[in-house]
NUKESE-23303 format. One record per residue (C-alpha): y, x, z; residue number from 1; residue in one letter. Coordinates in nm, 3 decimals. Each point is the difference from the previous one (the first is absolute). Layout:
% residues N
SITE  Y  X  Z  num  residuo
SITE  Y  X  Z  NUM  A
...
//
This chain:
% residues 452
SITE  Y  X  Z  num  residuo
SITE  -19.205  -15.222  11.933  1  X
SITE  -0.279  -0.048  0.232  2  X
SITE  -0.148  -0.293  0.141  3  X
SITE  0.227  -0.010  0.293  4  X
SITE  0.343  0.064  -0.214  5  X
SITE  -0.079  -0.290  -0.255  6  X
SITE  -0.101  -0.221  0.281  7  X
SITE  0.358  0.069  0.170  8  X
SITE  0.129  0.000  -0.335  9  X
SITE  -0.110  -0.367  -0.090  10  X
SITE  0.104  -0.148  0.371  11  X
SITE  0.390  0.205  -0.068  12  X
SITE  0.011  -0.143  -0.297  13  X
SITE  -0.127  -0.333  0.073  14  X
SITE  -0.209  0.001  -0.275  15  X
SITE  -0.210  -0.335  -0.119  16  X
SITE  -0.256  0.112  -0.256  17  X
SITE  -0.144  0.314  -0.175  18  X
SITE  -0.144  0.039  -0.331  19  X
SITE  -0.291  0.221  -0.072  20  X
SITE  -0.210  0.067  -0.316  21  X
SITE  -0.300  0.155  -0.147  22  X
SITE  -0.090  0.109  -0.326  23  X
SITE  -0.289  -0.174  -0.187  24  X
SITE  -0.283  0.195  -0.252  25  X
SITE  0.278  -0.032  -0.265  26  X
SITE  0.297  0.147  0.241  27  X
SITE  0.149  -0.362  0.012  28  X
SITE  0.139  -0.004  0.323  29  X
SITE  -0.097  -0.326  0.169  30  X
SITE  0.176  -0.125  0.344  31  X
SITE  0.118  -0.232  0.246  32  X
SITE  0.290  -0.052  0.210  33  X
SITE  -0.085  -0.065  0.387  34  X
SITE  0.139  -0.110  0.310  35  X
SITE  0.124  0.315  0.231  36  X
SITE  -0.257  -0.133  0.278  37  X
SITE  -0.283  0.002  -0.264  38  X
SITE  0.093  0.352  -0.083  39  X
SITE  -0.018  0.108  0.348  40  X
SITE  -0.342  -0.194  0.087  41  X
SITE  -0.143  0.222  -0.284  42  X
SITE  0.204  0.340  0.010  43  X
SITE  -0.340  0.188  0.122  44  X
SITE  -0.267  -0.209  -0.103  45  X
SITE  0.119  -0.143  -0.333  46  X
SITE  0.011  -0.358  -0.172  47  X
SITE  -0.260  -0.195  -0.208  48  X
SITE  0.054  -0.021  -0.354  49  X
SITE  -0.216  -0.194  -0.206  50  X
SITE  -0.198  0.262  -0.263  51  X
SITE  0.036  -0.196  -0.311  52  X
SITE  0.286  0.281  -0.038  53  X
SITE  -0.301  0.198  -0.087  54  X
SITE  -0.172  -0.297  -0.185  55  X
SITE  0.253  -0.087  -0.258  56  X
SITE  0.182  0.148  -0.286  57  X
SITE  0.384  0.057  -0.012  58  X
SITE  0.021  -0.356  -0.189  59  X
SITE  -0.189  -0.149  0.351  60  X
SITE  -0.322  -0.076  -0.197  61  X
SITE  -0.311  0.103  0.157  62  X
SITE  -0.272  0.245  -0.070  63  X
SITE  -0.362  -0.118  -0.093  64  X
SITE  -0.125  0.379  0.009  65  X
SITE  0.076  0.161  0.280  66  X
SITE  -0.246  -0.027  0.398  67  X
SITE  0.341  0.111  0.220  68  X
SITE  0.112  -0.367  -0.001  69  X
SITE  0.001  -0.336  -0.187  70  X
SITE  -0.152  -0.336  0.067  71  X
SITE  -0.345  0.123  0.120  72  X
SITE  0.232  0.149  0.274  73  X
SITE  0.174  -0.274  0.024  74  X
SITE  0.344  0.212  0.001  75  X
SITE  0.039  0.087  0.387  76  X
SITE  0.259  0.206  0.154  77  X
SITE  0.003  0.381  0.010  78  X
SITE  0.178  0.203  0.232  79  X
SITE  0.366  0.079  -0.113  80  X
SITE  0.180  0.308  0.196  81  X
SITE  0.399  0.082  -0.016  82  X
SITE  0.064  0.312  -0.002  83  X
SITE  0.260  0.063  0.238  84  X
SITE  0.135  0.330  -0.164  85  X
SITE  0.073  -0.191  -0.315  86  X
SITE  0.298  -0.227  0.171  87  X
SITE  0.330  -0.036  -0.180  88  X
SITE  0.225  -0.285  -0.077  89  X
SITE  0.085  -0.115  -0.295  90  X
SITE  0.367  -0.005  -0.063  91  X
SITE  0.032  -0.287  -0.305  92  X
SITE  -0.200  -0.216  0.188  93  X
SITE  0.265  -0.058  0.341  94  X
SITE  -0.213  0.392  0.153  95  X
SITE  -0.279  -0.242  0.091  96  X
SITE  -0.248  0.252  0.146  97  X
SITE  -0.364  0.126  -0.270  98  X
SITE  -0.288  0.170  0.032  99  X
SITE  -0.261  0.091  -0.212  100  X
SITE  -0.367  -0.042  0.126  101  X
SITE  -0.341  0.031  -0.111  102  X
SITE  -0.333  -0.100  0.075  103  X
SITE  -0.141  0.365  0.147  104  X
SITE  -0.047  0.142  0.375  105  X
SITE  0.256  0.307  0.025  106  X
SITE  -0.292  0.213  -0.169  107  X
SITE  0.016  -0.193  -0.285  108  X
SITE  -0.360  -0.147  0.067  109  X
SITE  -0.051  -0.361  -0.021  110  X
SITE  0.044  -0.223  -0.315  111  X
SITE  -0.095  0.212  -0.278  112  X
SITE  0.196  -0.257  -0.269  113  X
SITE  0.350  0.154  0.141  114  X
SITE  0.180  0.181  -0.212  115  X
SITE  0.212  0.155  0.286  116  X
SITE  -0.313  0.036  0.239  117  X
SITE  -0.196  0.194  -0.314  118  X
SITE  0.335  0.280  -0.003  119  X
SITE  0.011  -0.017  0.375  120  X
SITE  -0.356  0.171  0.020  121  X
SITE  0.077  0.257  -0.321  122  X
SITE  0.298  0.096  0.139  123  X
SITE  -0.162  0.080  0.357  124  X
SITE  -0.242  0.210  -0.182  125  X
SITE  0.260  0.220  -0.158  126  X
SITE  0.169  -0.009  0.395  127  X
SITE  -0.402  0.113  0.058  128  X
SITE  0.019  0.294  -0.224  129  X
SITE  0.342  0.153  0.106  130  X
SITE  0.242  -0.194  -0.267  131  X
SITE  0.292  -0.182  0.013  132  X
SITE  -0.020  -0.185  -0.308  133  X
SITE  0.383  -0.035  -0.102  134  X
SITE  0.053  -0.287  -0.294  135  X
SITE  0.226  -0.200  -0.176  136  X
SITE  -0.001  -0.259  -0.274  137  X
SITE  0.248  -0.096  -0.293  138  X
SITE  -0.012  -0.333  -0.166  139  X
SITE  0.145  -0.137  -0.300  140  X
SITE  0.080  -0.365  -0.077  141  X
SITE  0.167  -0.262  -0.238  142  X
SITE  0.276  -0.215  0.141  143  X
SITE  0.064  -0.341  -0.172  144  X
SITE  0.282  -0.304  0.016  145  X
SITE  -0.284  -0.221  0.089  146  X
SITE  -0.164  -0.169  0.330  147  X
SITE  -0.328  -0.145  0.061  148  X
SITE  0.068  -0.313  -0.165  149  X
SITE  0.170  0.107  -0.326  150  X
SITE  -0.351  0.222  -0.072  151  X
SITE  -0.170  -0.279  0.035  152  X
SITE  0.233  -0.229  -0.206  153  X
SITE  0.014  0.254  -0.289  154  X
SITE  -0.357  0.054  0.048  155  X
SITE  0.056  0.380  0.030  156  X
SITE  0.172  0.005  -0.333  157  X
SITE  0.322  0.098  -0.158  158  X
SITE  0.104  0.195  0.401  159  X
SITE  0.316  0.122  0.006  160  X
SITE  0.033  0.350  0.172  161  X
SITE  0.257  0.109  0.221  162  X
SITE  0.176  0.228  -0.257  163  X
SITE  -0.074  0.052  -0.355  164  X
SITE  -0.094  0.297  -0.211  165  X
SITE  -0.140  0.340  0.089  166  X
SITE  0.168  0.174  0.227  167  X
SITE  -0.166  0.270  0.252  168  X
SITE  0.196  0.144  0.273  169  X
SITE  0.299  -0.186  -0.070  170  X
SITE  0.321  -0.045  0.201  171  X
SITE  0.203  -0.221  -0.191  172  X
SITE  -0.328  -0.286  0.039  173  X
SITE  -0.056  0.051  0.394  174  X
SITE  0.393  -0.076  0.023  175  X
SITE  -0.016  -0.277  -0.201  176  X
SITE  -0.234  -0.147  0.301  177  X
SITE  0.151  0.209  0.270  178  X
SITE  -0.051  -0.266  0.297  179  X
SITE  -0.350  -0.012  -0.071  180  X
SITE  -0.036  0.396  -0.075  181  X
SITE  0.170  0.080  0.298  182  X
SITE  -0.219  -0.291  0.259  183  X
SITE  -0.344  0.162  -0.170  184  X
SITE  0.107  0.357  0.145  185  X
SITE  0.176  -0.106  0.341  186  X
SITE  -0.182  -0.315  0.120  187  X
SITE  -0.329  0.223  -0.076  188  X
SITE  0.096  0.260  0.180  189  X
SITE  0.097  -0.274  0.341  190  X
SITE  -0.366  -0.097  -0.070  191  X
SITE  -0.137  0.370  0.067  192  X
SITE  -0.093  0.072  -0.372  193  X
SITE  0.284  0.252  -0.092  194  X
SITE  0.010  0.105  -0.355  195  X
SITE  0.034  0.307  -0.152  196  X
SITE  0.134  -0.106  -0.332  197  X
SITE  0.046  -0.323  -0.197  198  X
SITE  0.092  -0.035  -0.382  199  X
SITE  -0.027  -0.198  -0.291  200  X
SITE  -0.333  0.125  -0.244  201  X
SITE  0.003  -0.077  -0.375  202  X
SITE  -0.028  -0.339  -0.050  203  X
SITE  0.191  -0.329  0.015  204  X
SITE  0.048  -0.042  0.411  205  X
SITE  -0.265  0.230  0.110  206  X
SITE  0.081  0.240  0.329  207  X
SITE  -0.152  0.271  0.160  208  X
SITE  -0.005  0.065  0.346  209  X
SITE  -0.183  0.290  0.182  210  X
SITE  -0.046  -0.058  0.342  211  X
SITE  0.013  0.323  0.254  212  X
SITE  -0.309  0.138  0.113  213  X
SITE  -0.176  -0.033  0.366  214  X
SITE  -0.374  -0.004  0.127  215  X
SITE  -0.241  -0.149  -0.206  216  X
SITE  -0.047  -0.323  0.237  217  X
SITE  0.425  -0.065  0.034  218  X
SITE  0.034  0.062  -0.378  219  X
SITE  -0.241  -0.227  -0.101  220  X
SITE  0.158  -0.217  0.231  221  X
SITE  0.317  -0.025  -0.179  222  X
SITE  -0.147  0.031  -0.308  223  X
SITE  -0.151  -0.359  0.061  224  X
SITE  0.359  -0.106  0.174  225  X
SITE  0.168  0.133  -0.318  226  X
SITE  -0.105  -0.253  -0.231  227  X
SITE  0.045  -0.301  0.182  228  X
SITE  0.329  0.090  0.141  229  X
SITE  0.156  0.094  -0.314  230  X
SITE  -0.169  -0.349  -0.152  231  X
SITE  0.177  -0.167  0.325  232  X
SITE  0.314  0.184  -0.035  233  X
SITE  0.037  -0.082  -0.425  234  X
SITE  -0.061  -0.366  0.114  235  X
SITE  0.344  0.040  0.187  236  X
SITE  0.215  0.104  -0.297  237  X
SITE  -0.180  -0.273  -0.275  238  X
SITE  -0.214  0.278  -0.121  239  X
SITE  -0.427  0.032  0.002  240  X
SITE  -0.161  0.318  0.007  241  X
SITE  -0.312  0.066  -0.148  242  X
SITE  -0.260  0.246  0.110  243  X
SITE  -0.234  -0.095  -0.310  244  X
SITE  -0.154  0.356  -0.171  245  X
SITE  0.067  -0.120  -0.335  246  X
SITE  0.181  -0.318  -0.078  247  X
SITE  0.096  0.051  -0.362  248  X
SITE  -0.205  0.184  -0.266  249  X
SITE  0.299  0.157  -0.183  250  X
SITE  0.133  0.167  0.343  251  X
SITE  -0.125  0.276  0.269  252  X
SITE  -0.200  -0.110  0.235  253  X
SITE  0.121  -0.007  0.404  254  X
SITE  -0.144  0.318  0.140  255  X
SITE  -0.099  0.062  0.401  256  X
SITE  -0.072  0.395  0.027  257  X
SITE  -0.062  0.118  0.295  258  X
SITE  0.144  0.332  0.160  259  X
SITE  -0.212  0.201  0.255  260  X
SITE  -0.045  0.302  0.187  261  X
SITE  -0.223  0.115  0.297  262  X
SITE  0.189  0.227  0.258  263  X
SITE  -0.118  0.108  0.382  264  X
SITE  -0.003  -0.195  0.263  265  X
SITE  0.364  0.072  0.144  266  X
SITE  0.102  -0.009  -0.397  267  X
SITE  0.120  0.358  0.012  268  X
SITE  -0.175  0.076  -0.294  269  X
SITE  -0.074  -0.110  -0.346  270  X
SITE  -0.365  0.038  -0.026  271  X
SITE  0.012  -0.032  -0.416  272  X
SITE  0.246  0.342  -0.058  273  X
SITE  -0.036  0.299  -0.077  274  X
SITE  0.228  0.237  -0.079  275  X
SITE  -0.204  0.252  -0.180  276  X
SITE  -0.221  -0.230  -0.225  277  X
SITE  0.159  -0.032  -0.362  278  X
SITE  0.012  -0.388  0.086  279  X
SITE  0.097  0.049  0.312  280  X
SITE  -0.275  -0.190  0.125  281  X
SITE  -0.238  0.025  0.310  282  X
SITE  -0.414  0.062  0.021  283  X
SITE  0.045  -0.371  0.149  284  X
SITE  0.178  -0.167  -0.198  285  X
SITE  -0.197  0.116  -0.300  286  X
SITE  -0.271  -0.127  0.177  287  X
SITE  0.175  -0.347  0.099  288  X
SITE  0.127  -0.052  -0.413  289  X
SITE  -0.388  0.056  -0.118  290  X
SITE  -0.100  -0.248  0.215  291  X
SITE  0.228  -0.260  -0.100  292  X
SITE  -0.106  0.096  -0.354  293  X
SITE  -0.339  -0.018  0.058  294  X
SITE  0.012  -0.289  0.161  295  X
SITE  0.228  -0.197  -0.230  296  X
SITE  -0.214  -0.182  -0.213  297  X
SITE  -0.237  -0.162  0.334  298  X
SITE  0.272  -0.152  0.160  299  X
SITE  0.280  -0.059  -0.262  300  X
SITE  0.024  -0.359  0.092  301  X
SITE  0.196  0.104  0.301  302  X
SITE  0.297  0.158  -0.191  303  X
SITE  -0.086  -0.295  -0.258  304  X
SITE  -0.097  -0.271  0.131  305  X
SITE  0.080  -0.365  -0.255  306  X
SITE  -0.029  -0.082  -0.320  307  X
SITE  0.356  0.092  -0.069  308  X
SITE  -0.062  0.326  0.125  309  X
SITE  -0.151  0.165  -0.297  310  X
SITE  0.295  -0.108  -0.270  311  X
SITE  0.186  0.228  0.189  312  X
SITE  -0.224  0.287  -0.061  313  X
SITE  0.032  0.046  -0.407  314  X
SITE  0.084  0.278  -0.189  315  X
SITE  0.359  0.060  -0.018  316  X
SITE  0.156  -0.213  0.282  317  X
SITE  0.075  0.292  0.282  318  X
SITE  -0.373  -0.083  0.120  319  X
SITE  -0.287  0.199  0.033  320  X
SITE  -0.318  -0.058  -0.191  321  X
SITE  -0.191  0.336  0.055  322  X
SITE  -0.185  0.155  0.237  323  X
SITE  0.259  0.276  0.020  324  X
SITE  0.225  0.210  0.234  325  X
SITE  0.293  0.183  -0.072  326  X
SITE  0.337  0.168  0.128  327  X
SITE  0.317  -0.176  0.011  328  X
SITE  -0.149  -0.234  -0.312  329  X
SITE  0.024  -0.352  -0.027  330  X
SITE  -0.299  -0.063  -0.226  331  X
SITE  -0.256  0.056  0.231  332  X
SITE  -0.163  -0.169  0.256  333  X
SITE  0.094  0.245  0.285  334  X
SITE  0.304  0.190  0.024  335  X
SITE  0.060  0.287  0.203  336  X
SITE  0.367  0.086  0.115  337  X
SITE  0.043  0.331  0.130  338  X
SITE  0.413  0.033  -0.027  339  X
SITE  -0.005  0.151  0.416  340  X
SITE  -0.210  0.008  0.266  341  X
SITE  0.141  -0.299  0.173  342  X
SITE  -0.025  -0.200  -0.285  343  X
SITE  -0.362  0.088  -0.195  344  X
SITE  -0.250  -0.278  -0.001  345  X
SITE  -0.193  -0.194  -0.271  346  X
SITE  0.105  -0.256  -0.135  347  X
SITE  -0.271  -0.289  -0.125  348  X
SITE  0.088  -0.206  -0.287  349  X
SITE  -0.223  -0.234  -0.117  350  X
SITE  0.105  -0.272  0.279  351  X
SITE  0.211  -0.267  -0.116  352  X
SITE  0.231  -0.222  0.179  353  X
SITE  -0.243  -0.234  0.063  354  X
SITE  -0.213  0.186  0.229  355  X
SITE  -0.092  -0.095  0.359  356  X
SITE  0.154  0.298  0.172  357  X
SITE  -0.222  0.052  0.297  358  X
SITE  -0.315  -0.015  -0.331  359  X
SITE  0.168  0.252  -0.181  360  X
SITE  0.097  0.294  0.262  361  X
SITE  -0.331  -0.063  0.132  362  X
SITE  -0.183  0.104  -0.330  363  X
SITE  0.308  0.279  -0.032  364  X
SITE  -0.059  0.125  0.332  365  X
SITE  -0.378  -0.004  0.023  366  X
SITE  -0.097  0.128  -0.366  367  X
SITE  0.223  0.269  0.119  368  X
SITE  -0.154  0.091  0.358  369  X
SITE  -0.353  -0.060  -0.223  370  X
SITE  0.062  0.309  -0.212  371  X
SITE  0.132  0.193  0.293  372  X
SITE  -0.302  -0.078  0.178  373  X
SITE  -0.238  0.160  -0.247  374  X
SITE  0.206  0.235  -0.084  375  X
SITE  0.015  -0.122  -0.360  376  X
SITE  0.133  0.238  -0.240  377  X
SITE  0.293  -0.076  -0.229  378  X
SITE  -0.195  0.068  -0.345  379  X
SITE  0.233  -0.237  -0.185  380  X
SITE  0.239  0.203  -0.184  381  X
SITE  0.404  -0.129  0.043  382  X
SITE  0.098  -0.177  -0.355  383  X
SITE  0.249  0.137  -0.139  384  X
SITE  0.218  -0.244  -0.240  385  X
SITE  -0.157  -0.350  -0.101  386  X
SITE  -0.233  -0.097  0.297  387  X
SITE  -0.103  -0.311  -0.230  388  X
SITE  -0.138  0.197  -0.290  389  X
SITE  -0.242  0.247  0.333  390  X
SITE  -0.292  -0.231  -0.021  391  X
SITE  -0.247  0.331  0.087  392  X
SITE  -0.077  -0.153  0.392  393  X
SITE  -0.016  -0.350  -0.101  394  X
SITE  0.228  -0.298  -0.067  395  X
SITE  0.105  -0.288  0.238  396  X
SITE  -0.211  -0.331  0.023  397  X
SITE  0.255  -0.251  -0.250  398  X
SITE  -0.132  -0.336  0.181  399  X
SITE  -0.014  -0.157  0.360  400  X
SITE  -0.378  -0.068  -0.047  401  X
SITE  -0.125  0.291  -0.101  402  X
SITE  0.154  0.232  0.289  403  X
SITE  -0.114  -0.242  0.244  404  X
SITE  -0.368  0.044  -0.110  405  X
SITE  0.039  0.374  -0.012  406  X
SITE  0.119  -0.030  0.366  407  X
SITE  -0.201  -0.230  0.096  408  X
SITE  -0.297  0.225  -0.107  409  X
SITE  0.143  0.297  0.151  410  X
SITE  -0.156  0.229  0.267  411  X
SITE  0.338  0.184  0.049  412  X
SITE  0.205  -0.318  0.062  413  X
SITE  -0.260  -0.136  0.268  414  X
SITE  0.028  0.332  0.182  415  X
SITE  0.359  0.017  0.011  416  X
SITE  0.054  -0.356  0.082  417  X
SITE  -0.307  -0.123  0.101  418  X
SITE  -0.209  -0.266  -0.160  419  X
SITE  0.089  -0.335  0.177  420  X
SITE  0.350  0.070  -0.138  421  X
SITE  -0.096  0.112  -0.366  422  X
SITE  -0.215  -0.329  -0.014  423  X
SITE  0.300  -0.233  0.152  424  X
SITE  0.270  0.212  -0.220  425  X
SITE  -0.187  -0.005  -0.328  426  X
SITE  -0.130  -0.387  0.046  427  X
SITE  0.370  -0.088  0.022  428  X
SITE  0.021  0.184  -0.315  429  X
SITE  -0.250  -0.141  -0.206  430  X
SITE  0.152  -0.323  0.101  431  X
SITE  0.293  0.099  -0.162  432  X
SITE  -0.157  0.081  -0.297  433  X
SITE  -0.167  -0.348  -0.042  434  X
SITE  0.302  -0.173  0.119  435  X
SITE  0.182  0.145  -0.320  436  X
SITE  -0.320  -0.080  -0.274  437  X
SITE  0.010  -0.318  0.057  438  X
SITE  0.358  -0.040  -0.035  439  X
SITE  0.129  -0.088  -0.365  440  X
SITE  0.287  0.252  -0.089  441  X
SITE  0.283  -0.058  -0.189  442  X
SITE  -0.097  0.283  -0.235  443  X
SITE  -0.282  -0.200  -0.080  444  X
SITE  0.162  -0.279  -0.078  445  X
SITE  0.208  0.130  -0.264  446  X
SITE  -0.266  0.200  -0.140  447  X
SITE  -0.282  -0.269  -0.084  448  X
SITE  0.174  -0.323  0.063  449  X
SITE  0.081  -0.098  -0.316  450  X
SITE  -0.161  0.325  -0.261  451  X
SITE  -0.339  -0.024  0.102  452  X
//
């Protein structure tokens, strides 16, 4: 709908209220519900929203170490913009009327802290150079008997998940919770983020769902949706979900990989096949998949971006831990598909479910459109077999700290970003990082409390 149709839309309808959202650094979306005449006084100009959403963490406490915002700013209001192609209603919640917004002019130029401004300006340089970038992204999760309350009560012990045992792409466990099952796949697909498949993965209460593919900017878009509806939805049926990359040490880790492909403008044409190379793969998107490896290691805090993060990525565990490429195998860090020429892309594995969306497509998108660019060659050879045993091209950073510094540091991640963003991104980081030393651990407490 356009301006005009939501407008008539919202008088037919005799609508009260709207809710809109944004997405903060961590791809928490954060929101308000307003008044119908407050949505109208700021459909083309926008709404103040204090910037301590840029200021804080996603626990609400605030940054000492970043210059965007904080109490030398004295935490004034930035300029929030819906974005009026993003409307849908939300169908568990009585179809009151959402939209996602961000804190960017339509070219993506304004606050450089936003996430969805950032992939807003990558994604009109690929528009730039000819491409329609086409992408998708898959998440895993853990869903638990549990609410808010209980976690806290137990202190995050002893959960209980949905289901027991291991049991991947099982029917006999989503039909055991078929009411929930089937809301996940039809009240998603009311909200505009139609799946492609859903499943159970191995583990006790763990699903899958891959989500179908669109432009870079609308799949991002539901990516970020994705996780708070299905949290929303679970809530409904007595059930949390959990987005966490790796909650328990003894099971897999929740994955994020993201699908992509660049095609022409009128997306007539898959610009990464073709049919006479062995792989079946275009000049370009040889090009595109060097990029993204070269460029791995300077802005891997994108694709993993919390402490969490990096359990996930352990020998072993379905989760890349080389620098490594390969075709149709699930030990590297980038896959390529190549099964027809609708349907070859890379795929890029080492985000987890945890990601910010709009952070991780960004780095997918412009690593890729770096190596095109410069016409990088593809001198990496494809592993063949056990991607975590290829440690020739290097290995992936095992810590939060450490990758930050490397991108912080990094030429290449200034120039594809630019370096107001890189300093905001990795300052959040770093926070993170000494948020988590100074926190006793439980490990720690068994280990030394009473032996040493």
């Amino acid at each position: 709908m356009d301006k005009d149709q939501i407008i008539k839309y919202l008088k037919e309808k005799n609508i009260s209220k709207i809710k809109f959202a944004f997405a903060d650094i961590d791809g928490v979306l954060r929101g308000k519900v307003i008044h119908k005449q407050k949505f109208m006084d700021g459909i083309d100009e926008g709404y103040g929203f204090c910037d301590v959403v840029f200021g804080w963490d996603s626990s609400d406490v605030c940054y000492d170490n970043i210059k965007l915002t904080g109490w030398h700013t004295g935490y004034p209001d930035k300029n929030c913009r819906i974005d009026l192609s993003t409307f849908r209603t939300t169908p568990w919640q009585d179809d009151t009327p959402f939209f996602l917004a961000d804190f960017s002019k339509a070219d993506g130029d304004d606050l450089y802290a936003c996430s969805r401004s950032l992939l807003k300006r990558i994604a009109q340089k690929a528009g730039g150079m000819g491409y329609h970038p086409e992408f998708a992204q898959e998440f895993e999760w853990f869903n638990f008997i549990e609410t808010p309350q209980s976690l806290q009560d137990k202190s995050f012990t002893k959960l209980q998940t949905l289901t027991p045992g291991m049991f991947g792409y099982s029917i006999l466990r989503t039909s055991q919770h078929s009411a929930y099952y089937n809301d996940l796949f039809n009240l998603l697909a009311q909200f505009n983020i139609p799946l492609e498949g859903l499943h159970t993965e191995t583990g006790p209460g763990v699903y899958e769902a891959a989500i179908l593919h669109d432009h870079v900017l609308q799949a991002a878009d539901k990516a970020v949706l994705f996780k708070t509806a299905v949290k929303e939805i679970a809530n409904r049926h007595g059930v949390m979900a959990s987005f966490m990359a790796k909650w328990n040490e003894t099971l897999p880790g929740c994955s994020g990989h993201i699908h992509q492909s660049l095609w022409n403008k009128d997306q007539s044409k898959n610009l990464f096949y073709a049919a006479a190379d062995p792989d079946k793969m275009s000049n370009t998107f040889k090009h595109y998949l060097a990029g993204q490896l070269y460029c791995l290691p300077h802005i891997l805090p994108m694709y993993a971006p919390t402490i969490n993060s990096y359990k996930r990525l352990v020998e072993g565990a379905w989760a890349p831990t080389t620098i490594t490429w390969g075709v149709d195998n699930r030990t590297t860090a980038l896959r390529v598909l190549n099964p027809t020429e609708k349907y070859t892309r890379l795929e890029t594995r080492i985000p987890g479910s945890d990601t910010n969306p709009y952070l991780a497509m960004a780095a997918a998108l412009a690593s890729g459109l770096y190596g095109i660019q410069h016409k990088l060659p593809l001198n990496i050879t494809a592993t063949v077999g056990n991607g975590y045993q290829n440690t020739q091209h290097g290995q992936l950073q095992t810590n939060l700290y450490q990758a930050t510094v490397d991108m912080k540091n990094s030429s290449i991640a200034n120039e594809l970003f630019g370096e107001a963003f890189v300093e905001y991104f990795t300052g959040t980081r770093l926070w993170e990082c000494s948020q988590f030393a100074k926190h006793v651990t439980d490990w720690e407490l068994k280990r030394y409390f009473e032996i040493i």
